[in-house]
Backbone as JSON Lines, residues from 0, in Angstrom:
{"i":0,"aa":"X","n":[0.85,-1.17,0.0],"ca":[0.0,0.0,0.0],"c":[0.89,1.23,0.0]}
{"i":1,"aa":"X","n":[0.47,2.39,-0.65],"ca":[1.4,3.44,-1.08],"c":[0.38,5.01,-0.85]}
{"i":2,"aa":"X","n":[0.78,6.24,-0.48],"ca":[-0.28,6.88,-0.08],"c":[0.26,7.93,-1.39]}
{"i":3,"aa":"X","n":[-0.47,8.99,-1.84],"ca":[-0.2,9.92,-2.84],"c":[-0.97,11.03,-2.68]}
{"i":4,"aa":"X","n":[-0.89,11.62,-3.33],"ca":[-1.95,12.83,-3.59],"c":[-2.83,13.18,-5.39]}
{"i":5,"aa":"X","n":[-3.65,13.68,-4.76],"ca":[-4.66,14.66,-6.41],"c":[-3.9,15.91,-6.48]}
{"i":6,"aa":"X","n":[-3.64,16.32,-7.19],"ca":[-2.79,17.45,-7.94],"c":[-4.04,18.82,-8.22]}
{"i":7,"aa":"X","n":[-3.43,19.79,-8.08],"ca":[-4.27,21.0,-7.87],"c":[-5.3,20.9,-9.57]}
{"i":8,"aa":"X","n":[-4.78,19.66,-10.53],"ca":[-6.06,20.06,-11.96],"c":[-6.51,18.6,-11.58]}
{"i":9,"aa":"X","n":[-6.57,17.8,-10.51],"ca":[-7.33,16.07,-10.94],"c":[-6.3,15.4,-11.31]}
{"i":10,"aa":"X","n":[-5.09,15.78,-11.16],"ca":[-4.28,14.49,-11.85],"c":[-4.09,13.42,-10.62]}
{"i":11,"aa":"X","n":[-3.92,12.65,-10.91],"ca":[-3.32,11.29,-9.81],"c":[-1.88,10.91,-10.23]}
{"i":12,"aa":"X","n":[-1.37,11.45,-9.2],"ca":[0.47,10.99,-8.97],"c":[1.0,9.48,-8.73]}
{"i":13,"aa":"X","n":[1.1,8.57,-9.48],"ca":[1.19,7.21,-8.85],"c":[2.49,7.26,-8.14]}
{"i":14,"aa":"X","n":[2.82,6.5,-7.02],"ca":[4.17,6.45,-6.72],"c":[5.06,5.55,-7.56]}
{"i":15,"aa":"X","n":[6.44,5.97,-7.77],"ca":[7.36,5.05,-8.68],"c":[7.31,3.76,-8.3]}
{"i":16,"aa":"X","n":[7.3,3.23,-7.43],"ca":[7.03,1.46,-6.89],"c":[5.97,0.88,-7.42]}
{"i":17,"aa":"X","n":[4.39,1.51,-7.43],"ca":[3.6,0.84,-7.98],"c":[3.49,1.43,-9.59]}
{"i":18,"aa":"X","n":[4.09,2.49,-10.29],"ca":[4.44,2.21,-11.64],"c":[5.07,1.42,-12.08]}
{"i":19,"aa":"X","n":[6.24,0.94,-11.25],"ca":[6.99,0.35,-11.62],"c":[6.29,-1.24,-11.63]}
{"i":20,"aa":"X","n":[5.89,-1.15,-10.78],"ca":[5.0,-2.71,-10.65],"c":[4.25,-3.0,-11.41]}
{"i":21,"aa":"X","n":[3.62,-1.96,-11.56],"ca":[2.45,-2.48,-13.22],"c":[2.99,-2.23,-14.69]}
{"i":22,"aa":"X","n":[4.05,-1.54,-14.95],"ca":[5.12,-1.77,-15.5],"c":[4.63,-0.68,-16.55]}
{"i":23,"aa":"X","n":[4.39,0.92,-15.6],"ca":[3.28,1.72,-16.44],"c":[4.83,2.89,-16.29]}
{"i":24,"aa":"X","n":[4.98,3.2,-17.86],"ca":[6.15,3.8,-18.41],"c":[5.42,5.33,-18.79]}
{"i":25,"aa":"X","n":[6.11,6.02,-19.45],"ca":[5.87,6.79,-19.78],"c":[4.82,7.33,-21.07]}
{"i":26,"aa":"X","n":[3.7,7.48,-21.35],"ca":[3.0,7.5,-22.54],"c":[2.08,5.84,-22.67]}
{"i":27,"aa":"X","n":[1.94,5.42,-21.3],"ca":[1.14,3.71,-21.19],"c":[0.12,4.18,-21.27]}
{"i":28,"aa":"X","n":[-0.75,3.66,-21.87],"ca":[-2.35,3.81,-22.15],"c":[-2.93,3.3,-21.09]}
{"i":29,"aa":"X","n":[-4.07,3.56,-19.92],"ca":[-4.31,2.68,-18.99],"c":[-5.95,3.27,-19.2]}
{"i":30,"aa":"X","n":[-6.71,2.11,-18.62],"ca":[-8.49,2.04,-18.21],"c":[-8.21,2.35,-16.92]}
{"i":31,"aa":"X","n":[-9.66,3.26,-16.62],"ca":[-9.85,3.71,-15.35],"c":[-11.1,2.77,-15.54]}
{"i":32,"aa":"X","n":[-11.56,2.58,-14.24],"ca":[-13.03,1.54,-13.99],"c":[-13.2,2.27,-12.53]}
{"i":33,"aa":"X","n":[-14.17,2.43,-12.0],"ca":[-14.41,2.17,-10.96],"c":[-15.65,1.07,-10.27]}
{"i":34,"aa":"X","n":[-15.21,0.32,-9.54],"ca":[-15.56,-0.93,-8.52],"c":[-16.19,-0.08,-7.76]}
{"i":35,"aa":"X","n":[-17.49,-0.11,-6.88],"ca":[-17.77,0.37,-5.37],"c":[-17.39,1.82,-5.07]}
{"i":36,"aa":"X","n":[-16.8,1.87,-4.47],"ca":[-15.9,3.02,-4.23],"c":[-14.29,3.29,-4.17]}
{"i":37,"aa":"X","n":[-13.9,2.14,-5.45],"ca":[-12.79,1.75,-5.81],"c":[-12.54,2.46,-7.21]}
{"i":38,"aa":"X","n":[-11.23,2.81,-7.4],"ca":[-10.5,3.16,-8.71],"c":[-9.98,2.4,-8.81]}
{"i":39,"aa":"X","n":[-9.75,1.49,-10.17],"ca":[-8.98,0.15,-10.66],"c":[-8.37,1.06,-11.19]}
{"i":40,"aa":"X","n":[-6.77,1.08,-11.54],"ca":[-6.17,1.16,-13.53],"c":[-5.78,0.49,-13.79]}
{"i":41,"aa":"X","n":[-5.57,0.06,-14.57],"ca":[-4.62,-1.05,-15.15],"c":[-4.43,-0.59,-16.62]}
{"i":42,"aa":"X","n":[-2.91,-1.19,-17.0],"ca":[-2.57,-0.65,-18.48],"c":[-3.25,-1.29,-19.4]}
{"i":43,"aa":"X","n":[-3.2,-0.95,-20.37],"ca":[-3.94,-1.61,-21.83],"c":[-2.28,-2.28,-22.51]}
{"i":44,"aa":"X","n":[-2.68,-3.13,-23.11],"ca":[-1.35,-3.94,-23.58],"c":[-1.03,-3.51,-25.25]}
{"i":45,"aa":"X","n":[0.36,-3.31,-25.41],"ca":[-0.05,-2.97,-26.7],"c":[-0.29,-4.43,-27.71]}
{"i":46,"aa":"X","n":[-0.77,-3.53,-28.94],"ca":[-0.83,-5.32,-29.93],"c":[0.39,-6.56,-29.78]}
{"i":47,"aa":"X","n":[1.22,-6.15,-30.21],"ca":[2.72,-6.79,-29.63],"c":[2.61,-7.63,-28.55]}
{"i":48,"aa":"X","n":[2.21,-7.09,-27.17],"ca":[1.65,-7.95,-26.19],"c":[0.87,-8.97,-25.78]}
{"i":49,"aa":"X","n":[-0.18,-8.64,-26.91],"ca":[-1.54,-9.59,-26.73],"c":[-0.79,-10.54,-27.5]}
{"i":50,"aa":"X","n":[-0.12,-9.99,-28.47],"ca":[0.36,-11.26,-29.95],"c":[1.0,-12.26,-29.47]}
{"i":51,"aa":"X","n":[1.84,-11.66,-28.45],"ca":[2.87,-12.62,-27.8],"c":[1.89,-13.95,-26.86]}
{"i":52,"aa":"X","n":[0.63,-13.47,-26.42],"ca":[0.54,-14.51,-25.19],"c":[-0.39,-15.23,-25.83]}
{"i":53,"aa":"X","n":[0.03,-16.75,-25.24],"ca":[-1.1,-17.99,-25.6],"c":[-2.09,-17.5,-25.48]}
{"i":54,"aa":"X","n":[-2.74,-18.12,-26.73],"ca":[-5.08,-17.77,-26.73],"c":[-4.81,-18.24,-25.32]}
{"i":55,"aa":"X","n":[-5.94,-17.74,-25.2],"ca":[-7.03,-18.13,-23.92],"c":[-8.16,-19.3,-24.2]}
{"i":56,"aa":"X","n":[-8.41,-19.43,-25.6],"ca":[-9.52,-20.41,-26.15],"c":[-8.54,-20.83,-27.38]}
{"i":57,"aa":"X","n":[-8.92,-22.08,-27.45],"ca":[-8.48,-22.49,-28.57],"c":[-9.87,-23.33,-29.55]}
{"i":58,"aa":"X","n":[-9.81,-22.86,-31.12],"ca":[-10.78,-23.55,-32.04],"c":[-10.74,-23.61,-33.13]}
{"i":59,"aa":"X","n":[-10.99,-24.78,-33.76],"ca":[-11.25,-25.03,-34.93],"c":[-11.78,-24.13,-36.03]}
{"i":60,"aa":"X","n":[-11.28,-24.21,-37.32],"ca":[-12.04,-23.0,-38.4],"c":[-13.53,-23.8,-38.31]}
{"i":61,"aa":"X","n":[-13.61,-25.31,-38.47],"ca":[-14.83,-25.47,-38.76],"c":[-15.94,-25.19,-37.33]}
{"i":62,"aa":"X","n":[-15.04,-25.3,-36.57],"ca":[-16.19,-25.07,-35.25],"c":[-15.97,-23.47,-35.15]}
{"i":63,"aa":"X","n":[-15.33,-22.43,-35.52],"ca":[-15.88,-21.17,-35.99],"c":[-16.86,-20.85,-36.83]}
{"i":64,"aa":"X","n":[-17.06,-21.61,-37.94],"ca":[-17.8,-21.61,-38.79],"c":[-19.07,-21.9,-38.37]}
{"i":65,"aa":"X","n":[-18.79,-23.16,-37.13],"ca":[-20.42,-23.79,-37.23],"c":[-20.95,-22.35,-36.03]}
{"i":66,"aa":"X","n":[-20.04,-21.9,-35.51],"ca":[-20.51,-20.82,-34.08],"c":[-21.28,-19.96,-34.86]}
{"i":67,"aa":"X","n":[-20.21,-19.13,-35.89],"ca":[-21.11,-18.3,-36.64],"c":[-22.48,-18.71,-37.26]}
{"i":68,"aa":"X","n":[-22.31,-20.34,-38.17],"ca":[-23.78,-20.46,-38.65],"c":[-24.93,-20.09,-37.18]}
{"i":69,"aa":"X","n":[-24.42,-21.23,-36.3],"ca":[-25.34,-21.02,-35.19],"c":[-26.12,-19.58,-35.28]}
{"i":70,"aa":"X","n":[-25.29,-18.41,-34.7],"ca":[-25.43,-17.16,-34.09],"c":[-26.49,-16.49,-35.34]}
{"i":71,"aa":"X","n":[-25.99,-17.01,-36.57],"ca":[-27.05,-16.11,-38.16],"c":[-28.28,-16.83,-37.99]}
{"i":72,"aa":"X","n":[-28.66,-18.21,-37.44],"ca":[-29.52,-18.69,-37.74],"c":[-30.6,-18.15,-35.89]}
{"i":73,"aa":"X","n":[-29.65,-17.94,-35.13],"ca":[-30.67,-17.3,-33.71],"c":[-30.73,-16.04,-34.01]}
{"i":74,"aa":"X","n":[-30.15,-14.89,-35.02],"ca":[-30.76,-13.73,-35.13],"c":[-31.56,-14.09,-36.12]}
{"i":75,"aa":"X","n":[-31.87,-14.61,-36.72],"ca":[-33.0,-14.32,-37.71],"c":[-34.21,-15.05,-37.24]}
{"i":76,"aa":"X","n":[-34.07,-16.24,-36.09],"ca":[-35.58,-16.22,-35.22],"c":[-36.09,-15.31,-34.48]}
């Protein structure tokens, strides 16, 4: 846990430890969300990043194919 301050226009000062931890550089693109009465950020990855990491799902062209038929044939009921 790290304490900081709001800056006299709204900015949020992260401390260098937890930039450094989320590995948020200079010019990192990050999502704000808020949870409850929580501020999440977290960075956005660039393409490069995502490219690099194993799917999360793995599938077949033909079982893409049959997903899509599926999905054309429940919008048009």
């Amino acid at each position: 846990m790290a304490e900081s301050r709001v800056g006299s226009k709204g900015e949020l000062f992260l401390p260098k430890k937890i930039r450094e931890e989320l590995g948020l550089h200079p010019h990192t693109k990050v999502i704000y969300r808020v949870e409850g009465n929580r501020l999440v950020v977290e960075p956005i990855p660039s393409l490069e990043e995502v490219l690099k990491k194993q799917p999360s799902v793995e599938i077949t062209l033909e079982e893409f194919h049959e997903f899509r038929r599926e999905l054309s044939r429940r919008a048009e009921s």
